[in-house]
PDB file with SEQRES, HELIX, SHEET and CRYST1 records, atoms N, CA, C and O in Angstrom:
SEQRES   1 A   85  UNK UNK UNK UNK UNK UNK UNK UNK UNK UNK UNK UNK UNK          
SEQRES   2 A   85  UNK UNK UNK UNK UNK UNK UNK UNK UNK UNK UNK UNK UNK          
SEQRES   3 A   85  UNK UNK UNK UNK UNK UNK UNK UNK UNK UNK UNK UNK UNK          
SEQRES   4 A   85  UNK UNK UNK UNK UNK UNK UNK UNK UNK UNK UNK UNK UNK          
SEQRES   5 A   85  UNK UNK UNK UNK UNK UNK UNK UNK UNK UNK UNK UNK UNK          
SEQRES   6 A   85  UNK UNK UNK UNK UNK UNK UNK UNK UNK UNK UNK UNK UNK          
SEQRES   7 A   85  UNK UNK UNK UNK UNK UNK UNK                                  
HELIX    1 AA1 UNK A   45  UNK A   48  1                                   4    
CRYST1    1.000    1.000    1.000  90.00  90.00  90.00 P 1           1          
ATOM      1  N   UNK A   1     145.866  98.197  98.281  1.00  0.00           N  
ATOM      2  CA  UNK A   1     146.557  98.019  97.026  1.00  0.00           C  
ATOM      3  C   UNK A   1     147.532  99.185  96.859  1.00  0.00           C  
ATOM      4  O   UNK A   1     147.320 100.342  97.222  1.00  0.00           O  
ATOM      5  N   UNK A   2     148.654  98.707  96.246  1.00  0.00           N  
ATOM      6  CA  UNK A   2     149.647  99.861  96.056  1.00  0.00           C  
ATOM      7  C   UNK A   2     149.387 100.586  94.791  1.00  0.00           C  
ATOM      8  O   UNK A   2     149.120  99.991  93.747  1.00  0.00           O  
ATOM      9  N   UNK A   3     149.478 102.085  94.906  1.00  0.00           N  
ATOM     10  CA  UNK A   3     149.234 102.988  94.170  1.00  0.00           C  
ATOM     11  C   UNK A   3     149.577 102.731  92.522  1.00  0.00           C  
ATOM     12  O   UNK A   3     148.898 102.892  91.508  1.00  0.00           O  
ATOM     13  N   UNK A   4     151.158 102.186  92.791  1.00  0.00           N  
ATOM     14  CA  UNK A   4     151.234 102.039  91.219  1.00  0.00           C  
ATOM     15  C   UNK A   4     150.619 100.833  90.711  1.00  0.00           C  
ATOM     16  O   UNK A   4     150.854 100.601  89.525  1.00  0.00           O  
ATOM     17  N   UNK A   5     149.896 100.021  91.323  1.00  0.00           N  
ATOM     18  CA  UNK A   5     149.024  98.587  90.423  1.00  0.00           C  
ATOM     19  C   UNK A   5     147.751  99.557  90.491  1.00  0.00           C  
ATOM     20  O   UNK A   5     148.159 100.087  89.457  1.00  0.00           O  
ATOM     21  N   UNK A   6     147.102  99.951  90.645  1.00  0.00           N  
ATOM     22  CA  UNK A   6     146.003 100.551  90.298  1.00  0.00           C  
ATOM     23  C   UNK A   6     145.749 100.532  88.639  1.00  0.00           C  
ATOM     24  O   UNK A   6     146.717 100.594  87.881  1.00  0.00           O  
ATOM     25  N   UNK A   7     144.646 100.460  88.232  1.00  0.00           N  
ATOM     26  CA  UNK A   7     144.283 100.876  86.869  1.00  0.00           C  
ATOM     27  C   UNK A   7     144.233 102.157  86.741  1.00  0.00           C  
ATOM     28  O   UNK A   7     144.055 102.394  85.547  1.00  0.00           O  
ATOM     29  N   UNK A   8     144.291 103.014  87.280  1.00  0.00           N  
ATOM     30  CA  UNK A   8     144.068 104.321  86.828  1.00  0.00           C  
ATOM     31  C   UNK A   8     145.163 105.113  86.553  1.00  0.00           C  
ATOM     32  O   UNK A   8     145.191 106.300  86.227  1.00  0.00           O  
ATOM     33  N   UNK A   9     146.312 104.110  86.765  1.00  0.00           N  
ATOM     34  CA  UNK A   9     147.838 104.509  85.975  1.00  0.00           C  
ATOM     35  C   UNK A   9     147.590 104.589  85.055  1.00  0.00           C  
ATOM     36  O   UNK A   9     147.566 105.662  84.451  1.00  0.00           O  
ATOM     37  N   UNK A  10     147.203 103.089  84.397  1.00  0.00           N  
ATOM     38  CA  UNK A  10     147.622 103.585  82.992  1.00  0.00           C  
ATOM     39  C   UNK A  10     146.438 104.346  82.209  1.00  0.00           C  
ATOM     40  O   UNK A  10     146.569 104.334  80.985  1.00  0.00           O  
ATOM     41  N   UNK A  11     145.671 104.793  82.553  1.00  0.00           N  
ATOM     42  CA  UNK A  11     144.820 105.781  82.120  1.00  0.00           C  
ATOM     43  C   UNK A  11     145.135 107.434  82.358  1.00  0.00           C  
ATOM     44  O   UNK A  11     144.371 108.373  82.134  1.00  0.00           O  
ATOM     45  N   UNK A  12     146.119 107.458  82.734  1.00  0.00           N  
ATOM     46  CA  UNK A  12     146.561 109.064  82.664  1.00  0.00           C  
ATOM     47  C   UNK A  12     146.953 109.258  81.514  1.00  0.00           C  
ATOM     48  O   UNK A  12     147.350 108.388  80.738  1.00  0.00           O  
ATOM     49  N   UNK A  13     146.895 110.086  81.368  1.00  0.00           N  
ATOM     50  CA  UNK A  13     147.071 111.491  80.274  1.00  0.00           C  
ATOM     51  C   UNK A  13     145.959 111.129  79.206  1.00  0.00           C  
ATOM     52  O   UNK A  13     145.979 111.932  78.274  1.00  0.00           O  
ATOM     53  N   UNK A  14     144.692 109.835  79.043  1.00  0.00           N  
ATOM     54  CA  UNK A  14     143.466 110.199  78.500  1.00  0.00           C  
ATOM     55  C   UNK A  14     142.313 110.877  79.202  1.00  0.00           C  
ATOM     56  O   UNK A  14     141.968 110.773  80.380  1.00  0.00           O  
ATOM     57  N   UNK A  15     141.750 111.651  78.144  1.00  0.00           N  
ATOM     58  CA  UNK A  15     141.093 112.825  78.423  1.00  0.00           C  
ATOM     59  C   UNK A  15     139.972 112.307  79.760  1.00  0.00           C  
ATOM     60  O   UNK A  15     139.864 112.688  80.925  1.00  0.00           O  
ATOM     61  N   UNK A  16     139.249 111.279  78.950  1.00  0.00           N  
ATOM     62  CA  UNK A  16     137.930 110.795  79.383  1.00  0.00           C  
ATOM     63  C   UNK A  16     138.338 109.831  80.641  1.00  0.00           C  
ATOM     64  O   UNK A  16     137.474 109.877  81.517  1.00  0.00           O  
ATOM     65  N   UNK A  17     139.417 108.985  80.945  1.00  0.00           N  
ATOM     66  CA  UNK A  17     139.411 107.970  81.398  1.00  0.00           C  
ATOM     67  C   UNK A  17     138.967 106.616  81.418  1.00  0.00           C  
ATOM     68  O   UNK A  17     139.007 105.801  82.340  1.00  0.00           O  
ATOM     69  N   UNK A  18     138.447 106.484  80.011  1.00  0.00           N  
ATOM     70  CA  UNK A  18     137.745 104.972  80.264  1.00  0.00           C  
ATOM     71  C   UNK A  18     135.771 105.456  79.957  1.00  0.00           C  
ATOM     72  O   UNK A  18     134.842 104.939  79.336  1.00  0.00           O  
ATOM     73  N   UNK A  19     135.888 106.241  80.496  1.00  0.00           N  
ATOM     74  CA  UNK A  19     134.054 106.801  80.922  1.00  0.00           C  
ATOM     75  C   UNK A  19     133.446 107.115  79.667  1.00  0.00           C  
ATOM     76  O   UNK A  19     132.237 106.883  79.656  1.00  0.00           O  
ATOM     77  N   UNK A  20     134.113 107.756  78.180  1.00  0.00           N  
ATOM     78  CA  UNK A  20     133.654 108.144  77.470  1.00  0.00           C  
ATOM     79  C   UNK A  20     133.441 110.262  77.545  1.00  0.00           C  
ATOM     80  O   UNK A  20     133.585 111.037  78.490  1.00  0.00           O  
ATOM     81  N   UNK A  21     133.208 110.409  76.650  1.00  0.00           N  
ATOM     82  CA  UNK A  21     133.505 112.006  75.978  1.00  0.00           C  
ATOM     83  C   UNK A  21     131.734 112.301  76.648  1.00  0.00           C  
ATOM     84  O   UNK A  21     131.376 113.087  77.525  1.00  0.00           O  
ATOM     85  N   UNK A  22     131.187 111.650  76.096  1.00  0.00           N  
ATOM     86  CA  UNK A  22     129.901 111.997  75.448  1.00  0.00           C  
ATOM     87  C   UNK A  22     128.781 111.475  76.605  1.00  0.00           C  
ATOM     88  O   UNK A  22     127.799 112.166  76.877  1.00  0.00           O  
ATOM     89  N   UNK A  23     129.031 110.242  77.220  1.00  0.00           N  
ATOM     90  CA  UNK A  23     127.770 109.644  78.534  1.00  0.00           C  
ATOM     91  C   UNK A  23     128.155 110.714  79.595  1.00  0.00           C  
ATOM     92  O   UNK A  23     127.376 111.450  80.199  1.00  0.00           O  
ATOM     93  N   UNK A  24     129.789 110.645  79.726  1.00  0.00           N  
ATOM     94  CA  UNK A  24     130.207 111.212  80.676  1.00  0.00           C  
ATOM     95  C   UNK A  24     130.224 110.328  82.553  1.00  0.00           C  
ATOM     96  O   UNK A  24     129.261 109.699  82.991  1.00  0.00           O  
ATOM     97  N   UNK A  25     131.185 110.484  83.110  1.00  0.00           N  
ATOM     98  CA  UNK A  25     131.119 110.001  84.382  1.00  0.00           C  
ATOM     99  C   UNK A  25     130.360 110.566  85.702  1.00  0.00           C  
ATOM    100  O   UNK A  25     131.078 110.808  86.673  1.00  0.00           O  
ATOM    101  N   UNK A  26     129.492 110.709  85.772  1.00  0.00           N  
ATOM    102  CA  UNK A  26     128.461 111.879  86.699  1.00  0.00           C  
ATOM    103  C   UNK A  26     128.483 110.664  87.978  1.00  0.00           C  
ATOM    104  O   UNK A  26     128.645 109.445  88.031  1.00  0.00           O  
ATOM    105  N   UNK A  27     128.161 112.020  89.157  1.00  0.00           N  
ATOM    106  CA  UNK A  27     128.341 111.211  90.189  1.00  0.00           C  
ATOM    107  C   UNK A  27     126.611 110.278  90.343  1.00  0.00           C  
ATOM    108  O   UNK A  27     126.781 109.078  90.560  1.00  0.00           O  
ATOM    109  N   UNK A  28     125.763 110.520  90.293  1.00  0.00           N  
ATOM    110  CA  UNK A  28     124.622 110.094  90.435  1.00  0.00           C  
ATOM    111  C   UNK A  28     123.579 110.574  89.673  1.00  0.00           C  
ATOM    112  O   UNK A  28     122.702 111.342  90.067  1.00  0.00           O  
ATOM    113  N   UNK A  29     123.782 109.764  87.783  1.00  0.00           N  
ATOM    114  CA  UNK A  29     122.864 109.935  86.623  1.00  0.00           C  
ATOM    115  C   UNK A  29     121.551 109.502  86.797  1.00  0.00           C  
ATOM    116  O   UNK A  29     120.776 109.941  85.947  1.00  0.00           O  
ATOM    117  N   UNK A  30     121.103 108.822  87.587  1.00  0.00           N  
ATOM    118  CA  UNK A  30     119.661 108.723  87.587  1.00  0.00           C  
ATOM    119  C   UNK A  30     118.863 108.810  88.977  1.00  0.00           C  
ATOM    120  O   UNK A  30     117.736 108.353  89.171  1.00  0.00           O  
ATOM    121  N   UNK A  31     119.817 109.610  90.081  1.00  0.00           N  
ATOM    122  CA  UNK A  31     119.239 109.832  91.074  1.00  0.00           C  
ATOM    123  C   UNK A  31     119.593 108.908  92.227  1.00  0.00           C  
ATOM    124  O   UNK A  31     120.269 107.903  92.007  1.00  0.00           O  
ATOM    125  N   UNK A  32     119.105 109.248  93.611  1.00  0.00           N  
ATOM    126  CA  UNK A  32     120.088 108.269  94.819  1.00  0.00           C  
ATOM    127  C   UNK A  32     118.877 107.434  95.336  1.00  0.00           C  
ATOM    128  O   UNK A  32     117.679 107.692  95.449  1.00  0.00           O  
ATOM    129  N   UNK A  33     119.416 106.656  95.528  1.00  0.00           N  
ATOM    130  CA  UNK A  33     118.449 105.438  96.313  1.00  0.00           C  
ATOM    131  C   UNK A  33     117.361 104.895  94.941  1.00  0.00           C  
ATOM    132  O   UNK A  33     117.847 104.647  93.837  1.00  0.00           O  
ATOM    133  N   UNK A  34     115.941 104.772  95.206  1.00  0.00           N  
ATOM    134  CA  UNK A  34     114.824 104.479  94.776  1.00  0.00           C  
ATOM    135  C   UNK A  34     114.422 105.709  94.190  1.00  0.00           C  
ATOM    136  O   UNK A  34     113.248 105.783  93.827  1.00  0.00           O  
ATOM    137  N   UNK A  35     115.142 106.656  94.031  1.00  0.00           N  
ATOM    138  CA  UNK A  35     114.698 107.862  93.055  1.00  0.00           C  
ATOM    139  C   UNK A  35     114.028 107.749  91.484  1.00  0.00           C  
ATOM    140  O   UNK A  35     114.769 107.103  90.743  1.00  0.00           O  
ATOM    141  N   UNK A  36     112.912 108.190  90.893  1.00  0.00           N  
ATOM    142  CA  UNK A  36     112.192 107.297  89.603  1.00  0.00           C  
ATOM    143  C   UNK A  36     111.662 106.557  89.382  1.00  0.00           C  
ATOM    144  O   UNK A  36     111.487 106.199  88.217  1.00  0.00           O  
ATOM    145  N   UNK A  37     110.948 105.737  90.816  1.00  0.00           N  
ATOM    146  CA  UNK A  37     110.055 104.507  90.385  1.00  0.00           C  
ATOM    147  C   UNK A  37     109.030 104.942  90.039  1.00  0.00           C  
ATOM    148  O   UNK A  37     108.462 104.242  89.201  1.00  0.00           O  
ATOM    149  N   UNK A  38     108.604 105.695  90.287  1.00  0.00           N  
ATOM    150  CA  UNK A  38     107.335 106.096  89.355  1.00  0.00           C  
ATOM    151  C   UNK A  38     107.384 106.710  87.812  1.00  0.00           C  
ATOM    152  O   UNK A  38     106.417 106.915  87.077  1.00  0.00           O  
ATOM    153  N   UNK A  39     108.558 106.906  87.580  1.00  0.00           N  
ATOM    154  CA  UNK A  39     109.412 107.619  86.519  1.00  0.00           C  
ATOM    155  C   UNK A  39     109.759 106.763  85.526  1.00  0.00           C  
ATOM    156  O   UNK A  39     109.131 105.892  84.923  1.00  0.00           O  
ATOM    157  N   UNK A  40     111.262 107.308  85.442  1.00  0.00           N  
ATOM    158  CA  UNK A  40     112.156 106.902  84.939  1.00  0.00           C  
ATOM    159  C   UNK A  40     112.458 105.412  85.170  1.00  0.00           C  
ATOM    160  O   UNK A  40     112.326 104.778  84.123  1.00  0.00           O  
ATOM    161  N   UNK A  41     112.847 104.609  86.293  1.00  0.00           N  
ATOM    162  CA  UNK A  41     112.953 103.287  87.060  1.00  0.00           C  
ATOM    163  C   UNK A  41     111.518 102.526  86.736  1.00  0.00           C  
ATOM    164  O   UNK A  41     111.624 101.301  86.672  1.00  0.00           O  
ATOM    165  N   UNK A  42     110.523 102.933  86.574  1.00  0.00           N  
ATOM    166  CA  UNK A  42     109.270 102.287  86.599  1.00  0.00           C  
ATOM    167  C   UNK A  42     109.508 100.790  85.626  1.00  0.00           C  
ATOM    168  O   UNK A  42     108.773  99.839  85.892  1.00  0.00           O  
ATOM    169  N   UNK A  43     110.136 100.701  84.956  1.00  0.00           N  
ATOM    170  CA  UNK A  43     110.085  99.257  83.915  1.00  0.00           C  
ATOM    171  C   UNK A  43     110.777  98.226  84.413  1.00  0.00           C  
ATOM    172  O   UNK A  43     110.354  97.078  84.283  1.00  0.00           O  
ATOM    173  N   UNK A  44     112.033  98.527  85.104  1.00  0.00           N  
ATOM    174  CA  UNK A  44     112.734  97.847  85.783  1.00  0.00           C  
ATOM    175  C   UNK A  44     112.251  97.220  87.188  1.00  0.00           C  
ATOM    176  O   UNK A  44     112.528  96.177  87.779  1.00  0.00           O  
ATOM    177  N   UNK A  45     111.342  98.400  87.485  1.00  0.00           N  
ATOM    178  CA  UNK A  45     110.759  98.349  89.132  1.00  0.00           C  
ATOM    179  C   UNK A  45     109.255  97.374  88.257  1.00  0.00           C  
ATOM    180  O   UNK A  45     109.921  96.367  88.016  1.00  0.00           O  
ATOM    181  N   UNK A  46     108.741  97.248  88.048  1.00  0.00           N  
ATOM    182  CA  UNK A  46     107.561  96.719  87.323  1.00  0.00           C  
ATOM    183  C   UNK A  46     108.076  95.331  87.205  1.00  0.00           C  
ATOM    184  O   UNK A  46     107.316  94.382  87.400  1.00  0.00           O  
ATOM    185  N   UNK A  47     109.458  95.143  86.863  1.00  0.00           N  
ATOM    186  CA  UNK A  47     109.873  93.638  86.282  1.00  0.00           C  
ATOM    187  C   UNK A  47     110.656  93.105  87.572  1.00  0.00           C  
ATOM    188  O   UNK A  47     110.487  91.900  87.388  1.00  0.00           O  
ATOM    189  N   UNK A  48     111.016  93.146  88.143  1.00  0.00           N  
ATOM    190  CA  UNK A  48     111.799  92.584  89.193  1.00  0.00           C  
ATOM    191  C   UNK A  48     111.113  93.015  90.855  1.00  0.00           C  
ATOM    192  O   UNK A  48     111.472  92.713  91.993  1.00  0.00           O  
ATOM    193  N   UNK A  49     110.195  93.694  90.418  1.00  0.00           N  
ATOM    194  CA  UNK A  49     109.636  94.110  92.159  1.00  0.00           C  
ATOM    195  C   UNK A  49     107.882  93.997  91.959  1.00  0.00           C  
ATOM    196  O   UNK A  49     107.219  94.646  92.768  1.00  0.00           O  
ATOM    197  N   UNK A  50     107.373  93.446  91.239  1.00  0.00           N  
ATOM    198  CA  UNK A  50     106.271  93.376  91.255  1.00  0.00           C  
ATOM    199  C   UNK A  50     104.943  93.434  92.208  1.00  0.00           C  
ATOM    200  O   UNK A  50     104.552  92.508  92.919  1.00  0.00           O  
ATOM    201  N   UNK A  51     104.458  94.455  92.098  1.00  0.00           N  
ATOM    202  CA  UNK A  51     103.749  95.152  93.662  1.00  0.00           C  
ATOM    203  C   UNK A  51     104.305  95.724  94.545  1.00  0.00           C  
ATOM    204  O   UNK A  51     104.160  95.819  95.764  1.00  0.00           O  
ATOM    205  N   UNK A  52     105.067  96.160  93.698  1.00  0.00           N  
ATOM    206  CA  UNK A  52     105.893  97.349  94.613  1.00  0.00           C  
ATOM    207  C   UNK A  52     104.905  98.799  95.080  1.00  0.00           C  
ATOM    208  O   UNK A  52     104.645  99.436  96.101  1.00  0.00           O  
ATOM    209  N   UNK A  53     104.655  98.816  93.961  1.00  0.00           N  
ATOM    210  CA  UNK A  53     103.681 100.071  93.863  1.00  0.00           C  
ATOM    211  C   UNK A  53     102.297  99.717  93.292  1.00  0.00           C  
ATOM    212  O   UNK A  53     102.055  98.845  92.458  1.00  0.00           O  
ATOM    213  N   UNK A  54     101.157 100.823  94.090  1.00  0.00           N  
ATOM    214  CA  UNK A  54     100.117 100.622  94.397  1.00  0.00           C  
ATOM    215  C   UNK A  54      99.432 100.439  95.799  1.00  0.00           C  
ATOM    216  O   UNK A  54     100.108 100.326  96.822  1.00  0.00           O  
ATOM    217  N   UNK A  55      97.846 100.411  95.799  1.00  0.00           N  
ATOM    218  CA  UNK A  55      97.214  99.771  96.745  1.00  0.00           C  
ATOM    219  C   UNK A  55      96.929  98.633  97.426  1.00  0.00           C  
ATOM    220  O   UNK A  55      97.037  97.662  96.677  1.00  0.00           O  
ATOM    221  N   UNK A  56      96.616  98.347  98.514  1.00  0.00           N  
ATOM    222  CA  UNK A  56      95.676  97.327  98.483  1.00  0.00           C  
ATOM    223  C   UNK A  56      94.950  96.803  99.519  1.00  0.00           C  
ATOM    224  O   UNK A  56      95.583  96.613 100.558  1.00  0.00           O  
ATOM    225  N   UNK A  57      93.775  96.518  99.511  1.00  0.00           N  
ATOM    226  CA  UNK A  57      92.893  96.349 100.683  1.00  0.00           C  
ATOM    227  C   UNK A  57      92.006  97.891 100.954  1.00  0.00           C  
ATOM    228  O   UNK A  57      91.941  98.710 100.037  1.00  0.00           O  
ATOM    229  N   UNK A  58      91.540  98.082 101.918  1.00  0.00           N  
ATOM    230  CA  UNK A  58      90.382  98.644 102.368  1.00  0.00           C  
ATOM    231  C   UNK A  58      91.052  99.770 103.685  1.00  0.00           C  
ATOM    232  O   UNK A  58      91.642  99.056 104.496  1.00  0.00           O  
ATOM    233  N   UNK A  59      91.108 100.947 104.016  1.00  0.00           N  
ATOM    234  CA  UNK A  59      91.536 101.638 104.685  1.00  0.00           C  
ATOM    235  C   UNK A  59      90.649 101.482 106.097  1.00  0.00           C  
ATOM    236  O   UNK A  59      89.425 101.355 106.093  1.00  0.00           O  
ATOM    237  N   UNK A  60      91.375 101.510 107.157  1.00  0.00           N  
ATOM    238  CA  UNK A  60      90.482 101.611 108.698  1.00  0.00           C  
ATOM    239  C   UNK A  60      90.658 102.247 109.397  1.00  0.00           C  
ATOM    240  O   UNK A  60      91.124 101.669 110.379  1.00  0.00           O  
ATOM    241  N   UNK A  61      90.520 103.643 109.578  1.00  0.00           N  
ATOM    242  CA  UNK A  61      90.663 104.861 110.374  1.00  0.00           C  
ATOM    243  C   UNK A  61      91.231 104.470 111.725  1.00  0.00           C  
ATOM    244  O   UNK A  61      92.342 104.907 112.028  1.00  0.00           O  
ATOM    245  N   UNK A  62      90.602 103.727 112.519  1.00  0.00           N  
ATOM    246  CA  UNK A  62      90.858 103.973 113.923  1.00  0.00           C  
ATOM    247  C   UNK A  62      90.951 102.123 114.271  1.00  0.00           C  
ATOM    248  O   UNK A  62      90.244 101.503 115.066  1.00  0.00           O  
ATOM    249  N   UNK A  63      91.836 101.684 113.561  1.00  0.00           N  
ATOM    250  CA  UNK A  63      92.244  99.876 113.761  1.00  0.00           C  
ATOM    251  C   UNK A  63      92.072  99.849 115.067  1.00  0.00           C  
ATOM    252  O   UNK A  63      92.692 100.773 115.594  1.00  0.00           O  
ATOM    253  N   UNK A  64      91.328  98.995 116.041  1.00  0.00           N  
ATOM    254  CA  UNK A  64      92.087  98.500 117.271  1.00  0.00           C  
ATOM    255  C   UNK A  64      91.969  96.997 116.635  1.00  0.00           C  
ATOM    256  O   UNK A  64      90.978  96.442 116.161  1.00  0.00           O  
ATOM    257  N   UNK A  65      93.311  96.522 116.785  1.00  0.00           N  
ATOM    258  CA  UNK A  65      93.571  95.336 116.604  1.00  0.00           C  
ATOM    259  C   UNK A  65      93.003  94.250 118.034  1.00  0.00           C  
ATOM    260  O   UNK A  65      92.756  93.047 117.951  1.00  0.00           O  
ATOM    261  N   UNK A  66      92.939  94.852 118.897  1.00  0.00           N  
ATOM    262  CA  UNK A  66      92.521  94.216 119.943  1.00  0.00           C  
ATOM    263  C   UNK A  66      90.921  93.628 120.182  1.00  0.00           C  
ATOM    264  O   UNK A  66      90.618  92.690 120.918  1.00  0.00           O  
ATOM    265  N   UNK A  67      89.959  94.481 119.317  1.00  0.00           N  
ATOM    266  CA  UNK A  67      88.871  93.854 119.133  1.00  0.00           C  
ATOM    267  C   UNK A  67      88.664  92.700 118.305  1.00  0.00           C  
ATOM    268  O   UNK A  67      87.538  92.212 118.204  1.00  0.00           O  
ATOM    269  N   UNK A  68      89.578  92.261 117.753  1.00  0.00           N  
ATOM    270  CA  UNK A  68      89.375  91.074 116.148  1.00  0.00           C  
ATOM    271  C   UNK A  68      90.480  90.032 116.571  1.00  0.00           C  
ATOM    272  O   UNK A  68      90.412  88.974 115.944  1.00  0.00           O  
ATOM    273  N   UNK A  69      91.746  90.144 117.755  1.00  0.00           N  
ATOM    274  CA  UNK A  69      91.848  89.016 117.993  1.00  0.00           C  
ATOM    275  C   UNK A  69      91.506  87.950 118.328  1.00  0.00           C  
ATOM    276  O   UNK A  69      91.022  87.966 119.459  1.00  0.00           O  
ATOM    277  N   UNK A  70      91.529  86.998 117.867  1.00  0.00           N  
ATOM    278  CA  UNK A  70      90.862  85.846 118.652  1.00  0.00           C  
ATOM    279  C   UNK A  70      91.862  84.426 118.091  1.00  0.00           C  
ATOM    280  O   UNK A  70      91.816  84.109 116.903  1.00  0.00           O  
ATOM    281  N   UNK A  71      92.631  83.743 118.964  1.00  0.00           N  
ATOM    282  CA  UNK A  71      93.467  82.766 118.481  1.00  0.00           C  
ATOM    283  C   UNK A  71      93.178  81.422 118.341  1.00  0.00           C  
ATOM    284  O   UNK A  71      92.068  81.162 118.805  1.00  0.00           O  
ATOM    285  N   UNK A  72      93.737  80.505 117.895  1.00  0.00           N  
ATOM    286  CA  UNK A  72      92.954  79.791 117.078  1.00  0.00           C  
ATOM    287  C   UNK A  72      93.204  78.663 118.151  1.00  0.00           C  
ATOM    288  O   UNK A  72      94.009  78.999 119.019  1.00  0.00           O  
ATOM    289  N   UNK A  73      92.619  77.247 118.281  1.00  0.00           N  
ATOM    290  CA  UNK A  73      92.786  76.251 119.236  1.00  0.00           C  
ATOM    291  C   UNK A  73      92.900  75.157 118.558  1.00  0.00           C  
ATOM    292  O   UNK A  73      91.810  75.131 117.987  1.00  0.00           O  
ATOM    293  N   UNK A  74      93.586  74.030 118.150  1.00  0.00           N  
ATOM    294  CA  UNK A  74      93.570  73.044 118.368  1.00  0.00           C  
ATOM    295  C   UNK A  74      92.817  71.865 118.912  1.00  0.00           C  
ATOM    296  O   UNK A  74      93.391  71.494 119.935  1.00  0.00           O  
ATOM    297  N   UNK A  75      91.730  71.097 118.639  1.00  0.00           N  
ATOM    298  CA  UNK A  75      90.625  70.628 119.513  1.00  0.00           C  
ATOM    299  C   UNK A  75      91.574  69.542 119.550  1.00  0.00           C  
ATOM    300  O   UNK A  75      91.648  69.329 120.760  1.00  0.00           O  
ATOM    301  N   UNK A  76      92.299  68.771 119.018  1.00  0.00           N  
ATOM    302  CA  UNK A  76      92.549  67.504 119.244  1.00  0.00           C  
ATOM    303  C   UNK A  76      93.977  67.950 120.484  1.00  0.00           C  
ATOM    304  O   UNK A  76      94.041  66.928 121.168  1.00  0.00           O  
ATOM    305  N   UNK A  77      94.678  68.593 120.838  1.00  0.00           N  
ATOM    306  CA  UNK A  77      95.305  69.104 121.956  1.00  0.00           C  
ATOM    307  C   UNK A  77      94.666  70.118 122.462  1.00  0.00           C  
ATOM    308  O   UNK A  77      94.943  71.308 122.309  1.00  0.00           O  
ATOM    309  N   UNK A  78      93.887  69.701 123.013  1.00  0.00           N  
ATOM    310  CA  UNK A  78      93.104  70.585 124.050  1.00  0.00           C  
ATOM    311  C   UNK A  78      93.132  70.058 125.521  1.00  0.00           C  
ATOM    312  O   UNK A  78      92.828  70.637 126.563  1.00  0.00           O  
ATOM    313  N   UNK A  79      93.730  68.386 125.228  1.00  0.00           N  
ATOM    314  CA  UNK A  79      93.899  67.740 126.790  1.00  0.00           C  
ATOM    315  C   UNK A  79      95.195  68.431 127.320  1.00  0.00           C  
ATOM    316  O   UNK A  79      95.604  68.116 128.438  1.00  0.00           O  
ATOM    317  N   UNK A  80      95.763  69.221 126.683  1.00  0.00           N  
ATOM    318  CA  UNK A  80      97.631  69.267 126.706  1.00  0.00           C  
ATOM    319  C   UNK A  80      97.390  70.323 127.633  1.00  0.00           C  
ATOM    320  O   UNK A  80      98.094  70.358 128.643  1.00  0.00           O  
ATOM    321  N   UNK A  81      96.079  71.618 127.370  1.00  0.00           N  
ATOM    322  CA  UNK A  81      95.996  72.764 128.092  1.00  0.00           C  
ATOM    323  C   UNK A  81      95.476  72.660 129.734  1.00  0.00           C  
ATOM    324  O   UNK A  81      95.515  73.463 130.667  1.00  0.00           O  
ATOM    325  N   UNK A  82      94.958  71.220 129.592  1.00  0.00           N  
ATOM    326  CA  UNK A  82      94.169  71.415 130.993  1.00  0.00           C  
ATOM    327  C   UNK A  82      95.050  70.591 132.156  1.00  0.00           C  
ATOM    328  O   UNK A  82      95.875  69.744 131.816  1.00  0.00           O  
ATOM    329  N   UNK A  83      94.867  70.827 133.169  1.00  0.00           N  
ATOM    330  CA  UNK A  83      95.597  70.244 134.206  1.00  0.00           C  
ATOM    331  C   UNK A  83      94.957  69.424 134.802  1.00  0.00           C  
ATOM    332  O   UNK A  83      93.732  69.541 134.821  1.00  0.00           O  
ATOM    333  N   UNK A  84      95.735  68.114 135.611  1.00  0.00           N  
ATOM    334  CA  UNK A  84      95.064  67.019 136.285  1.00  0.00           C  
ATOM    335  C   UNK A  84      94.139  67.316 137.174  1.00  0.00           C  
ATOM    336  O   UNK A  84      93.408  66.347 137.383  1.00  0.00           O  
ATOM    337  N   UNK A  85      93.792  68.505 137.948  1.00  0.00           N  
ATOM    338  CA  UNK A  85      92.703  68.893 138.775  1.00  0.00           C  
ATOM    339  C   UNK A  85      91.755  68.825 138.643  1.00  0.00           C  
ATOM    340  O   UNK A  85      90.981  69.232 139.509  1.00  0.00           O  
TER     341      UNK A  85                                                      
END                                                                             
C-alpha cells in the first residue's frame, strides 16, 4: 500500500492516535502467548477451552506400554488372516 492511503495520515498531529490518552497503546498489555491462564486469562480460558487446566487420571512412574498391548481381532474376519495352506 502506498504511504499516503494509509490511515495513519490522517491521524498526525493527534496526540494519542486513535489509542486513547488514558488505556494507552502498549506493546503487550496482558502478556505474550498463553501468559495468565491461571490468572488474569482464567475466565476466558475456563469458557472457550474447557479442560484446559488441571488433572487427570492416575500417574505411572515407569509406563512400559509394551506390556498392556494387546490388539484387538475381529472373529468374523479371521478367515481373511489365514492362508490356503
Amino acid at each position: 500500500m502506498v504511504t499516503r492511503f494509509k490511515s495513519s495520515r490522517k491521524k498526525r498531529g493527534h496526540v494519542s492516535c486513535g489509542h486513547g490518552r488514558i488505556g494507552r497503546h502498549r506493546k503487550h498489555p496482558g502478556g505474550r502467548g498463553n501468559a495468565g491462564v491461571k490468572h488474569h486469562h482464567r475466565i476466558l480460558f475456563d469458557r472457550f477451552h474447557p479442560g484446559y487446566l488441571g488433572k487427570v487420571g492416575m500417574r505411572r512412574f515407569h509406563l512400559k506400554k509394551s506390556q498392556v498391548w494387546c490388539p484387538n481381532i475381529n472373529l468374523d474376519m479371521l478367515h481373511t488372516l489365514l492362508t490356503e495352506e
